[in-house]
Every structure is written in structure tokens, then in C-alpha cells.
N, C-alpha and C positions, 0 to 999 in steps of 0.2 A: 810310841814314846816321843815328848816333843823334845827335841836332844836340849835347844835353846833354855825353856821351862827347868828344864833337870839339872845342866851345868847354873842357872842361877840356884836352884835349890841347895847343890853339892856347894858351892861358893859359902852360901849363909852358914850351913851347919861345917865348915873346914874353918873357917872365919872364927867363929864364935866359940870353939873350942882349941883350945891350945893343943891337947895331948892327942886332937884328932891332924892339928896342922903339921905337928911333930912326926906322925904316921906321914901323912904324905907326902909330906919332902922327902923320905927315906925310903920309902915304895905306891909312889902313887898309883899304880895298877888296881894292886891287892888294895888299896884302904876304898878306890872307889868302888872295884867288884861287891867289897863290904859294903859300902855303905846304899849300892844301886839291889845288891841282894841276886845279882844276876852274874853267871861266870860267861861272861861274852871274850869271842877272841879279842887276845891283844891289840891288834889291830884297830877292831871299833873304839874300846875301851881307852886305847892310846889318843884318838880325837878327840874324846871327852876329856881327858885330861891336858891336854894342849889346851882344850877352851876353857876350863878351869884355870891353869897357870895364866891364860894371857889376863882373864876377868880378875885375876887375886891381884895381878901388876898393873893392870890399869888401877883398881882400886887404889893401890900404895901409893900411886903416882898422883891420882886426885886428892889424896888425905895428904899427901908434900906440898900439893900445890897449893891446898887450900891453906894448909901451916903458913907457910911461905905468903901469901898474901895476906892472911892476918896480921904476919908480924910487918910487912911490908906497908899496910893502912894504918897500924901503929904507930907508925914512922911518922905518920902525915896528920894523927890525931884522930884517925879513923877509924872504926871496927868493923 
């Protein structure tokens, strides 16, 4: 399993679903065991989810940044 390949895959589909992102804030263990289809120890499972949370906050951070300098090229007559 390529763990990198898979936490992007797990990103896309927590992402693009509200009611799946709701699940993993509130137990992310169990929603990725669900959604990876495999009961791996906590352990493994807990690095994949560590590399999911850090991928979903950089995302957030780049969609602020990018907000943020649109509004900021506006300023200047720029888009």
C-alpha cells in the first residue's frame, strides 16, 4: 500500500463529503478503518490519520492564503 497515494485518496473523499468529515473529527480511527476497509492496529492507522489532519490543514491554510491574497490584489486593482 502506497501510504502517501492513500492519505491523498482519504483527503479527497473526507473533503468532498460533509457527513464523512463530521465522522472524522469525532472518531477518526474507525471512519478511516471504514473507509481503508482494513482493521489495522491503532497504531499504523493513527499515522495515516496524522497524515490526513496535517494534508486537510495545509489545505485550509492554502484556501486562507489564497482568499487573502485575492482580496489583498483587489486592493491594488488586481486579481
Amino acid at each position: 500500500m502506497d501510504i502517501k497515494a492513500k492519505i491523498e485518496e482519504l483527503v479527497s473523499k473526507i473533503k468532498s463529503d460533509d457527513g464523512l468529515m463530521s465522522k472524522f473529527k469525532s472518531d477518526p480511527i474507525k471512519t478511516v478503518e471504514g473507509l481503508i476497509g482494513i482493521d489495522l492496529p491503532n497504531e499504523q492507522v493513527g499515522k495515516i490519520v496524522d497524515g490526513i489532519k496535517a494534508k486537510i490543514s495545509l489545505d485550509d491554510i492554502g484556501d486562507k492564503l489564497g482568499d487573502i491574497g485575492g482580496k489583498i490584489g483587489g486592493l491594488f486593482g488586481k486579481k
